[in-house]
Rosetta silent file (secondary structure, phi, psi, omega in degrees, C-alpha in Angstrom):
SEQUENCE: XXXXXXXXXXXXXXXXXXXXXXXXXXXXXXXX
SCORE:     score description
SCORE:     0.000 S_00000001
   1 L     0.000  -62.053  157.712  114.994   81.917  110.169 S_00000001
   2 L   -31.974  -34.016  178.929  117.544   84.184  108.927 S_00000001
   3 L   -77.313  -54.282 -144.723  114.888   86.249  106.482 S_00000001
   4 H   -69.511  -89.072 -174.061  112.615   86.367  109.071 S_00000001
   5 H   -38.077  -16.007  178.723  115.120   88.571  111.284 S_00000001
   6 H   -72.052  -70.363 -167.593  116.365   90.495  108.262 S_00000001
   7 H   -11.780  -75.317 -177.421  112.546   91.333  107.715 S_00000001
   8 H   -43.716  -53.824 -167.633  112.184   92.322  111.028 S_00000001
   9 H   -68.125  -54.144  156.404  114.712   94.431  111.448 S_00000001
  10 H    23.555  -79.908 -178.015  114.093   95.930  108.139 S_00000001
  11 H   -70.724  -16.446  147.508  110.974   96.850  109.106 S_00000001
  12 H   -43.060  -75.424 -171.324  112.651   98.500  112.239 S_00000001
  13 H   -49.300  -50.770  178.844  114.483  100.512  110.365 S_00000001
  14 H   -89.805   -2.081  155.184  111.805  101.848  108.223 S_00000001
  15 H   -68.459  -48.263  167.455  109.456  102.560  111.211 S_00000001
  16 H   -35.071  -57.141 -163.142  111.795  104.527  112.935 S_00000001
  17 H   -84.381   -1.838  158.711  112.958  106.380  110.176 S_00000001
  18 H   -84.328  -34.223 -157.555  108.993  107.213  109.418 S_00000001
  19 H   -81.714  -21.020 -176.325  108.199  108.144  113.067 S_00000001
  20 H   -79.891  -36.296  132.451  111.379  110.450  112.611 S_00000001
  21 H   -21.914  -48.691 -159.402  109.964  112.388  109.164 S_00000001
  22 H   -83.715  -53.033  177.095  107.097  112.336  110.993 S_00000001
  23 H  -100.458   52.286  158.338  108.154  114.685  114.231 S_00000001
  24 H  -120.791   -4.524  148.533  110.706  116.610  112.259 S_00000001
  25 H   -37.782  -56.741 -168.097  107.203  117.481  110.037 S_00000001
  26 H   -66.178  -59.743  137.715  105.736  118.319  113.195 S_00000001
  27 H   -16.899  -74.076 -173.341  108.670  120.621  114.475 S_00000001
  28 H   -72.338  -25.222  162.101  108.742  122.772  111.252 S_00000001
  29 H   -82.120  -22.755 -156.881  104.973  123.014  111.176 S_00000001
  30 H   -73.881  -13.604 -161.368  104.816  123.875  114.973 S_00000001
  31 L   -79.019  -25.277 -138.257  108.074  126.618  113.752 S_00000001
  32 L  -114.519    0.000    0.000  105.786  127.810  111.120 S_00000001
């Protein structure tokens, strides 16, 4: 039960921190 919530958040963590790469990409091309 415990892995399972580690996973998840885990997997939290590393959407977020894609979707955030993703519009600071987006920012610097729109700057560009």
């Amino acid at each position: 039960m415990l892995k399972l919530v580690l996973q998840s958040i885990t997997h939290m963590a590393l959407l977020s921190t894609t979707i955030v790469f993703l519009l600071s990409d987006l920012e610097l091309m729109a700057y560009h």
